[in-house]
MARPADREN-930669 format. One record per atom (N, C-alpha, C, O): residue number from 1; x, y, z. Coordinates in steps of 0.2 Angstrom, whole numbers. Example, Ala and Ser with C-alpha at 12.3 -4.5 7.8 and 13.67 -1.06 7.14 Angstrom:
<pts>
+-----+-------+-------+-------+
:   n :     x :     y :     z :
+-----+-------+-------+-------+
:   1 :    66 :   -28 :    39 :
:   1 :    62 :   -22 :    39 :
:   1 :    66 :   -16 :    39 :
:   1 :    71 :   -17 :    42 :
:   2 :    64 :   -11 :    35 :
:   2 :    68 :    -5 :    36 :
:   2 :    64 :     0 :    39 :
:   2 :    67 :     6 :    40 :
+-----+-------+-------+-------+
</pts>
This chain:
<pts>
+-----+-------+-------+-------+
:   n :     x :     y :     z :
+-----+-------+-------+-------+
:   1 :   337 :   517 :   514 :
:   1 :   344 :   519 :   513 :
:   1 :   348 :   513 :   515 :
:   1 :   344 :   510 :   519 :
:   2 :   354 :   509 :   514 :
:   2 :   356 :   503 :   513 :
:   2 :   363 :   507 :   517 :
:   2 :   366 :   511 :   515 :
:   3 :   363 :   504 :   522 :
:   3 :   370 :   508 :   526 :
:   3 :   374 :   501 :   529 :
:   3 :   373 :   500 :   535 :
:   4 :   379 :   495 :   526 :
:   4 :   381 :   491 :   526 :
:   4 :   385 :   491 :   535 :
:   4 :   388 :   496 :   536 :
:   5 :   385 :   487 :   540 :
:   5 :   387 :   489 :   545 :
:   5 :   395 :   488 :   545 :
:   5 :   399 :   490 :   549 :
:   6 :   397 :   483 :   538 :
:   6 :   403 :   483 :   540 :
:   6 :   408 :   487 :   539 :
:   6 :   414 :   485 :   538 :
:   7 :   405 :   495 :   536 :
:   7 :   409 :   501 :   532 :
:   7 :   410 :   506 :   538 :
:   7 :   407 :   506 :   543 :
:   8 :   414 :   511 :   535 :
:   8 :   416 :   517 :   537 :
:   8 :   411 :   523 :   534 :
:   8 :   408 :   522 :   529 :
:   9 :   411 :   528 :   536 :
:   9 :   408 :   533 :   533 :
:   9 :   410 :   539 :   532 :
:   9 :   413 :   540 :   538 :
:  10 :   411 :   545 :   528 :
:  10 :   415 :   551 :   531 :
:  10 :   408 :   556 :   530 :
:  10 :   403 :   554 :   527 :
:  11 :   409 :   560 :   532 :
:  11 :   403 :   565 :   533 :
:  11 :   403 :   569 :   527 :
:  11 :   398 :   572 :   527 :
:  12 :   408 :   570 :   521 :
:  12 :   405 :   568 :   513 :
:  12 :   404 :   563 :   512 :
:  12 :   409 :   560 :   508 :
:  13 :   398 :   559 :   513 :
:  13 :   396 :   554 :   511 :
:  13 :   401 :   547 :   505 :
:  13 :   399 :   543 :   501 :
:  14 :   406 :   547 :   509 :
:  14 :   410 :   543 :   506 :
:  14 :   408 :   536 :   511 :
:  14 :   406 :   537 :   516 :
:  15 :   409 :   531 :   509 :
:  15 :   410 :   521 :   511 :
:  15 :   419 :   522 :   511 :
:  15 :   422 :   526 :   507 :
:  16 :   421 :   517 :   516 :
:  16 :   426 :   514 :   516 :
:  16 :   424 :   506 :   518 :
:  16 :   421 :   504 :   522 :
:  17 :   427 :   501 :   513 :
:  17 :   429 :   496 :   516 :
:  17 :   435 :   494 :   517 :
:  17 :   439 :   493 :   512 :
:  18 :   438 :   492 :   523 :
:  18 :   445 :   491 :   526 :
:  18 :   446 :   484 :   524 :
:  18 :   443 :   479 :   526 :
:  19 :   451 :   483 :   520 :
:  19 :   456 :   474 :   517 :
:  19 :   462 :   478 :   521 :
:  19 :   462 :   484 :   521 :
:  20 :   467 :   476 :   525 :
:  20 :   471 :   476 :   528 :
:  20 :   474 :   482 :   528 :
:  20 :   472 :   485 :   533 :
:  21 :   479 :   484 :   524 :
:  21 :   482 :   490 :   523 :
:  21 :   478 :   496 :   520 :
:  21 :   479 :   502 :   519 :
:  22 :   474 :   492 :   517 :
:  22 :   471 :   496 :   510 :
:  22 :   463 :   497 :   512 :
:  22 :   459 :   494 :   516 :
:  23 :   462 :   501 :   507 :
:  23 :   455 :   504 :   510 :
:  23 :   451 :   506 :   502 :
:  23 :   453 :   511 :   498 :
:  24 :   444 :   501 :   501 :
:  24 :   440 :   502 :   496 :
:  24 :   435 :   508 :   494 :
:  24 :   430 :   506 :   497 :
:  25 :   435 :   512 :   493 :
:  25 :   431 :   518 :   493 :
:  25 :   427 :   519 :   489 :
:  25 :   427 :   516 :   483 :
:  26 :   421 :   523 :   490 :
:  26 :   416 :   523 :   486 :
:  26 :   411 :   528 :   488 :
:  26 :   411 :   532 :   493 :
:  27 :   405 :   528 :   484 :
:  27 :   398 :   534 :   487 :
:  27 :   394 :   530 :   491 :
:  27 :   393 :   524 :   490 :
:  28 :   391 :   534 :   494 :
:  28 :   386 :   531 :   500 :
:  28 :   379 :   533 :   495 :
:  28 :   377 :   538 :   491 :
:  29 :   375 :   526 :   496 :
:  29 :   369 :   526 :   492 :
:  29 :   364 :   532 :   495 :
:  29 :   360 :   534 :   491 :
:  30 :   366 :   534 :   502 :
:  30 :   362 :   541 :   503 :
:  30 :   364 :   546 :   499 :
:  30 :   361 :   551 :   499 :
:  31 :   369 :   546 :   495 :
:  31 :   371 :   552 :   492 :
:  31 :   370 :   551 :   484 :
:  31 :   370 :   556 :   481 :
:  32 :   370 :   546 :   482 :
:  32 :   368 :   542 :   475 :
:  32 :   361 :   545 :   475 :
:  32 :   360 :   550 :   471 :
:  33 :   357 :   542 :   480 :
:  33 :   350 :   545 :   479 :
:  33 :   348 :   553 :   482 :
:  33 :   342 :   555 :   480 :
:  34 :   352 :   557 :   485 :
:  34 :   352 :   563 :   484 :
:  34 :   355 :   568 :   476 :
:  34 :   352 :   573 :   474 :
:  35 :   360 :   564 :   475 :
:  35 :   362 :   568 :   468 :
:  35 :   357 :   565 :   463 :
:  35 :   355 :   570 :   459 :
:  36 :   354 :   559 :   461 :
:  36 :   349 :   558 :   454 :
:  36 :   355 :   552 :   452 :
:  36 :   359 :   548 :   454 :
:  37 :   353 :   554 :   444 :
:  37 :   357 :   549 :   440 :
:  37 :   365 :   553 :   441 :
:  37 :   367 :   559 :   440 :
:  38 :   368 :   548 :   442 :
:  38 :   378 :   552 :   439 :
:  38 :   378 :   550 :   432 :
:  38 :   377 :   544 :   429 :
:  39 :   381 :   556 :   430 :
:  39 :   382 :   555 :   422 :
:  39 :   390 :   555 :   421 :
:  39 :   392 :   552 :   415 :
:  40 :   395 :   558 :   425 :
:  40 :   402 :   557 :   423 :
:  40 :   404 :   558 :   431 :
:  40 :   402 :   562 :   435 :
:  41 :   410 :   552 :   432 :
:  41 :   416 :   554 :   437 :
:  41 :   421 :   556 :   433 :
:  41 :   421 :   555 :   427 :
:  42 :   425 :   560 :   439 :
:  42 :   433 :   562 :   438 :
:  42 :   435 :   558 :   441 :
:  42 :   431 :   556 :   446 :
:  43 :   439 :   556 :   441 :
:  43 :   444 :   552 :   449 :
:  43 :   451 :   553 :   446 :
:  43 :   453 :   555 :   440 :
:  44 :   454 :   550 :   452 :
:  44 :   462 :   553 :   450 :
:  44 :   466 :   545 :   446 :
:  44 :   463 :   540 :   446 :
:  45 :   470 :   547 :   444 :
:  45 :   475 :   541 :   443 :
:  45 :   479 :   537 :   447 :
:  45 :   483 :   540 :   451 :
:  46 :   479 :   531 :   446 :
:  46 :   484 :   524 :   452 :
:  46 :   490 :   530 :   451 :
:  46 :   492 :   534 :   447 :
:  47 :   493 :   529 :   456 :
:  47 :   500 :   530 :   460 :
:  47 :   497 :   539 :   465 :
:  47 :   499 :   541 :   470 :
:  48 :   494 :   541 :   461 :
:  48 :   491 :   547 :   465 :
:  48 :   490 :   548 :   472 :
:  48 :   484 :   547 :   474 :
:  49 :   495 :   552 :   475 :
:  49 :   495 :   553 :   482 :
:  49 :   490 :   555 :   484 :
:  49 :   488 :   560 :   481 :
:  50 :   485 :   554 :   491 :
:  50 :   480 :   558 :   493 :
:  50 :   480 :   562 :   499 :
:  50 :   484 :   559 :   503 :
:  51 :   477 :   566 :   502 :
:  51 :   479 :   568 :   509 :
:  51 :   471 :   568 :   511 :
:  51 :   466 :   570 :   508 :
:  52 :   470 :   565 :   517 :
:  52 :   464 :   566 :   521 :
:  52 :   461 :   573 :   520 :
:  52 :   463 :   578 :   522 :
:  53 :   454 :   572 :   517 :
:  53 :   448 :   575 :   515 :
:  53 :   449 :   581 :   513 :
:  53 :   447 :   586 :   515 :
:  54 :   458 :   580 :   506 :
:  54 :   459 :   585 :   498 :
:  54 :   452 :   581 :   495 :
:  54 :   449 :   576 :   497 :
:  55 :   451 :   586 :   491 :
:  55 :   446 :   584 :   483 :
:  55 :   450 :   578 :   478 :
:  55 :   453 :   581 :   474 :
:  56 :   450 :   573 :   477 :
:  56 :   451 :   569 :   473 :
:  56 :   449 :   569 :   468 :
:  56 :   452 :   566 :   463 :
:  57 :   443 :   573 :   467 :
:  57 :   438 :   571 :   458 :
:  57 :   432 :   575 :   462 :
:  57 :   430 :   576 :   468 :
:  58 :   427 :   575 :   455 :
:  58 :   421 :   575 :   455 :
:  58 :   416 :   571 :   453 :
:  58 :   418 :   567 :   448 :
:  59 :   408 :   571 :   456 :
:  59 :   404 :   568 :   452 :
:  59 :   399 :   570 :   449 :
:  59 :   395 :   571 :   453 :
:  60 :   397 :   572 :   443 :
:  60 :   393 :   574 :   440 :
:  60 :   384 :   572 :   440 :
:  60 :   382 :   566 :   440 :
:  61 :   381 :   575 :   441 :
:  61 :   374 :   573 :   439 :
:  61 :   368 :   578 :   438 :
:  61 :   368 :   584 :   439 :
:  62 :   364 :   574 :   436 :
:  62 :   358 :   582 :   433 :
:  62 :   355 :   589 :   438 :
:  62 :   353 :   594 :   436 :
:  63 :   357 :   587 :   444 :
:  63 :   358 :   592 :   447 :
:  63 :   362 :   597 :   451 :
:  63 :   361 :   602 :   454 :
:  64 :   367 :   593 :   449 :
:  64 :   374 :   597 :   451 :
:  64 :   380 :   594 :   449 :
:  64 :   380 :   588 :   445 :
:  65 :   386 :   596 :   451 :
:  65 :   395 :   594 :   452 :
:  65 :   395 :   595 :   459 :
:  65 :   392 :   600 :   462 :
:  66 :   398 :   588 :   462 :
:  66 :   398 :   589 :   468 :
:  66 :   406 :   587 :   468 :
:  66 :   408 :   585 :   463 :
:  67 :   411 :   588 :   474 :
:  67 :   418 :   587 :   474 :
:  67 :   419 :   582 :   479 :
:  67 :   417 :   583 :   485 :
:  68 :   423 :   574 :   476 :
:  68 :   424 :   569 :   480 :
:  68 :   431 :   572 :   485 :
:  68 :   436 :   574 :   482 :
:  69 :   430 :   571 :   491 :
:  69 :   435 :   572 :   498 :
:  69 :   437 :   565 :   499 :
:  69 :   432 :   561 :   500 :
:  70 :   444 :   564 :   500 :
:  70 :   447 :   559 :   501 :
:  70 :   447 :   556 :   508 :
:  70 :   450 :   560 :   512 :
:  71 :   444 :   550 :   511 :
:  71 :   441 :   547 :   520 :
:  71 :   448 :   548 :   521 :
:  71 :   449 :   552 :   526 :
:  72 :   455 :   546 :   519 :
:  72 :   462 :   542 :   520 :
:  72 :   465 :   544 :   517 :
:  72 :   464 :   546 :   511 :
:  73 :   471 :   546 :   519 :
:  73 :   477 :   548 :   515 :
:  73 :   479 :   542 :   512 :
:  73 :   476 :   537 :   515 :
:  74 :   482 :   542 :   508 :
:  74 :   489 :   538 :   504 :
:  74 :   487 :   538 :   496 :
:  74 :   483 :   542 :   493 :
:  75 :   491 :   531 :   493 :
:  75 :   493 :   530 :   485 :
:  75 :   486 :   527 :   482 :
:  75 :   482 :   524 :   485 :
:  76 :   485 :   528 :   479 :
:  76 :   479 :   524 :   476 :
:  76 :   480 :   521 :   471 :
:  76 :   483 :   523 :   466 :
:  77 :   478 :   514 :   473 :
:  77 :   480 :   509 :   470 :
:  77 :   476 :   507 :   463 :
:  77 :   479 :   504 :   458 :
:  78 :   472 :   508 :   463 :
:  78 :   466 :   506 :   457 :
:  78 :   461 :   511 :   458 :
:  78 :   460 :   514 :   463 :
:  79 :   459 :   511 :   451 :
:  79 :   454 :   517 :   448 :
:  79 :   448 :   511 :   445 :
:  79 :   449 :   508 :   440 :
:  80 :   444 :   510 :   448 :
:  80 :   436 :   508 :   444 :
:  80 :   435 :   511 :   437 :
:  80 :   430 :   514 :   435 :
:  81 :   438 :   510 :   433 :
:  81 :   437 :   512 :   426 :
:  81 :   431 :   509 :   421 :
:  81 :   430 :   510 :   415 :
:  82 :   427 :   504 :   426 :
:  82 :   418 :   505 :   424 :
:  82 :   416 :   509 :   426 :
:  82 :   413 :   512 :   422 :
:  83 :   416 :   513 :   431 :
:  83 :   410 :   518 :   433 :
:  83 :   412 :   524 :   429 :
:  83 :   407 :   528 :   427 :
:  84 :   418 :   526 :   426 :
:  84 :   420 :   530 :   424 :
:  84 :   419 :   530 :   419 :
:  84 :   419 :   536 :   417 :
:  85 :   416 :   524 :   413 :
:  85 :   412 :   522 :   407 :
:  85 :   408 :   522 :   409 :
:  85 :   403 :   521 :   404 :
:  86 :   406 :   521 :   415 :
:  86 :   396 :   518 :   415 :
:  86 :   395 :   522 :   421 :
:  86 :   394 :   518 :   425 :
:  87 :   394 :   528 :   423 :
:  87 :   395 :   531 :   429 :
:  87 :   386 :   528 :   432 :
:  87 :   386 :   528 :   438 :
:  88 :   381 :   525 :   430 :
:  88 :   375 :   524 :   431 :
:  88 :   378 :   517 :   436 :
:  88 :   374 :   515 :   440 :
:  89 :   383 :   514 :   436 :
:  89 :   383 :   510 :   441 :
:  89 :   384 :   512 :   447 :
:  89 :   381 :   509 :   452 :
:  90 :   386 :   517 :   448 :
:  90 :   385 :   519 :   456 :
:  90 :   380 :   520 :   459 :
:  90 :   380 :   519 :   465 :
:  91 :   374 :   522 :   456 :
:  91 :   367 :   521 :   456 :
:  91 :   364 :   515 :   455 :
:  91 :   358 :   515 :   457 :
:  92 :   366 :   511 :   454 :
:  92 :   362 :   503 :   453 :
:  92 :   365 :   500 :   460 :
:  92 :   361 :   498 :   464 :
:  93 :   371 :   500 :   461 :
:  93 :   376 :   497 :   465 :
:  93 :   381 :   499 :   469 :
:  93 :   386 :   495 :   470 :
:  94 :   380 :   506 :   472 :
:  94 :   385 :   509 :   475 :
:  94 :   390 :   507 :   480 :
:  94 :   394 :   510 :   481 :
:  95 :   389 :   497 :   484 :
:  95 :   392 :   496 :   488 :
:  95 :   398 :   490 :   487 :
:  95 :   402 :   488 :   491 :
:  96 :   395 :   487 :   480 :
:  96 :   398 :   483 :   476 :
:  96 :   403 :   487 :   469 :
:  96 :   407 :   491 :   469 :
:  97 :   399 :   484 :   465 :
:  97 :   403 :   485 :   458 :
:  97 :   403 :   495 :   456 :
:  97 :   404 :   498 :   450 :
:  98 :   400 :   498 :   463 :
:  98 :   401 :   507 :   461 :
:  98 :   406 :   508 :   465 :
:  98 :   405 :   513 :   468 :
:  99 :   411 :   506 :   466 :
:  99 :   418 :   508 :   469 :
:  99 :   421 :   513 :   467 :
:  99 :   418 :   513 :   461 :
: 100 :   425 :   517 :   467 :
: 100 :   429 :   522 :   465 :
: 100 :   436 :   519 :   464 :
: 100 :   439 :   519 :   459 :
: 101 :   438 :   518 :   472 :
: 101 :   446 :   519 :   471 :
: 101 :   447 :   513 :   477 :
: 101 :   443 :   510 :   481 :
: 102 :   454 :   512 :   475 :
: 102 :   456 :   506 :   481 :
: 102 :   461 :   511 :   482 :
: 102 :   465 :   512 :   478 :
: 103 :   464 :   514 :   489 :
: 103 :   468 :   518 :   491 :
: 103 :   474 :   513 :   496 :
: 103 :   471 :   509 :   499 :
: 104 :   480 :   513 :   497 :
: 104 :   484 :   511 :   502 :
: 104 :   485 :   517 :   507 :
: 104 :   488 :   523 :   506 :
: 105 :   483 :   513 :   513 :
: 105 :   483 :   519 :   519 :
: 105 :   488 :   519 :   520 :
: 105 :   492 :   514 :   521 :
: 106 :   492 :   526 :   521 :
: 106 :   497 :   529 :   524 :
: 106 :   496 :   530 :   532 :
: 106 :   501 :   529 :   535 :
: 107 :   490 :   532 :   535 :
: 107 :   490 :   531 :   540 :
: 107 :   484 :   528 :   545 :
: 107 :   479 :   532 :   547 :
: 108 :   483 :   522 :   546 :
: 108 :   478 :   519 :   546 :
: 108 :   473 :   522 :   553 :
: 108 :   467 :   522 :   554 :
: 109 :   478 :   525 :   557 :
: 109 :   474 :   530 :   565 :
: 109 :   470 :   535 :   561 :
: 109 :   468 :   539 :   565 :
: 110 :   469 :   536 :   555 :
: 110 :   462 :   541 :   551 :
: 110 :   458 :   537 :   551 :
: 110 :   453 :   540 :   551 :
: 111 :   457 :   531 :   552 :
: 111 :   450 :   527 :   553 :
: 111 :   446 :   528 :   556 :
: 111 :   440 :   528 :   555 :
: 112 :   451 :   531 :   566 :
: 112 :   446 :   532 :   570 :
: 112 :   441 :   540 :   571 :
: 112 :   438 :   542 :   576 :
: 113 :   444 :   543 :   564 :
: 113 :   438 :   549 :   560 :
: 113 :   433 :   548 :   559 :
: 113 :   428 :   551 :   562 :
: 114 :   434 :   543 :   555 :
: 114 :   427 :   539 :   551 :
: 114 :   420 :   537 :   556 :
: 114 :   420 :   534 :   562 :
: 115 :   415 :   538 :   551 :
: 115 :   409 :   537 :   556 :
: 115 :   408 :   527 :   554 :
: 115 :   410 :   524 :   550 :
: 116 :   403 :   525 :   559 :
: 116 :   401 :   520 :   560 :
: 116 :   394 :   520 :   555 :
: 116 :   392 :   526 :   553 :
: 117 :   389 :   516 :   553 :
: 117 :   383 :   517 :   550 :
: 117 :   379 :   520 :   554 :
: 117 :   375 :   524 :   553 :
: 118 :   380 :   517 :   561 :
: 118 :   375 :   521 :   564 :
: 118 :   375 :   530 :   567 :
: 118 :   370 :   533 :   569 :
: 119 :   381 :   531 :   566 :
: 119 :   383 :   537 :   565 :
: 119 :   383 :   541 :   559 :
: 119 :   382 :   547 :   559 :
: 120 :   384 :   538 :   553 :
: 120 :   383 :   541 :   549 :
: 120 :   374 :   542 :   547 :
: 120 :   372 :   547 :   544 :
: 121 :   371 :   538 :   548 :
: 121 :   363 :   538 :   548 :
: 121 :   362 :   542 :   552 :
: 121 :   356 :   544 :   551 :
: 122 :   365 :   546 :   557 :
: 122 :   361 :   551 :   564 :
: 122 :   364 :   559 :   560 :
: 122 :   361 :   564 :   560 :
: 123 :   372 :   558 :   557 :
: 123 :   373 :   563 :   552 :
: 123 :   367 :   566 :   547 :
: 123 :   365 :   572 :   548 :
: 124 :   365 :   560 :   542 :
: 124 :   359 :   562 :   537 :
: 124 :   355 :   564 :   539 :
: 124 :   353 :   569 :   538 :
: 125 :   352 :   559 :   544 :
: 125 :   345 :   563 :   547 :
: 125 :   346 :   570 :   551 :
: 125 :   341 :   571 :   553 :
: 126 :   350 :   573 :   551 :
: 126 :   352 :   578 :   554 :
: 126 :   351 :   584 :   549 :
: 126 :   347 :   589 :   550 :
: 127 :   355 :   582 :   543 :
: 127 :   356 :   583 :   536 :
: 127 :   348 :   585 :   534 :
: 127 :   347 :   590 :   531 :
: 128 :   345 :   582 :   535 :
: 128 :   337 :   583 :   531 :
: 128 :   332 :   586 :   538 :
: 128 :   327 :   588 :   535 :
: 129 :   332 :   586 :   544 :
: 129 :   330 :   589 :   548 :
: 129 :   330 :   597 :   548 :
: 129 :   327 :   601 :   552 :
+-----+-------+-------+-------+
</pts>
């Protein structure tokens, strides 16, 4: 499992990467290889208000709908509209080119929520014990 140290993690299996105000969002490759292939996202549309860990969209795959929880409140700035035609990139590449959303923080003190990888790693293993 591939857990980048210099991301956030939420205990839905969501990544943050933090650019300044704004924060890159996506699925954690632990959860890519628990759901299988994704065959379709939902995600919201740019200007789209979010509030810390509402449902923003789902992700589809051969073994279920799961509901994506927002790590950050605020606007969302960009919509990844390859994964949404190609949903199989988040599975190839979940920490690159499988982004979801670029969101603009409303309140950046929700970071100190978010797990560290090594925190999120002692989550999953938790999770499968």
């Amino acid at each position: 499992m591939d857990l980048p140290e210099e991301l956030l993690y939420s205990k839905e299996h969501l990544w943050i990467r933090v650019e300044g105000g704004k924060a890159v969002v996506g699925v954690t490759d632990y959860a890519q290889e628990q759901l299988g292939t994704i065959s379709a996202l939902e995600l919201p549309d740019a200007e789209d208000e979010l509030d810390q860990d509402d449902s923003f969209g789902t992700v589809e795959a051969r073994k279920t709908v799961a509901d994506l929880y927002a790590p950050v409140s605020g606007a969302v700035l960009e919509v990844n509209t390859e994964v949404i035609d190609s949903p199989e990139i988040v599975n190839d590449d979940p920490y690159d080119s499988g982004w979801l959303l670029v969101i603009e923080m409303a309140d950046p003190e929700e970071l100190k929520l978010l797990m560290s990888a090594d925190d999120y790693l002692e989550h999953v293993s938790e999770a499968v014990d």
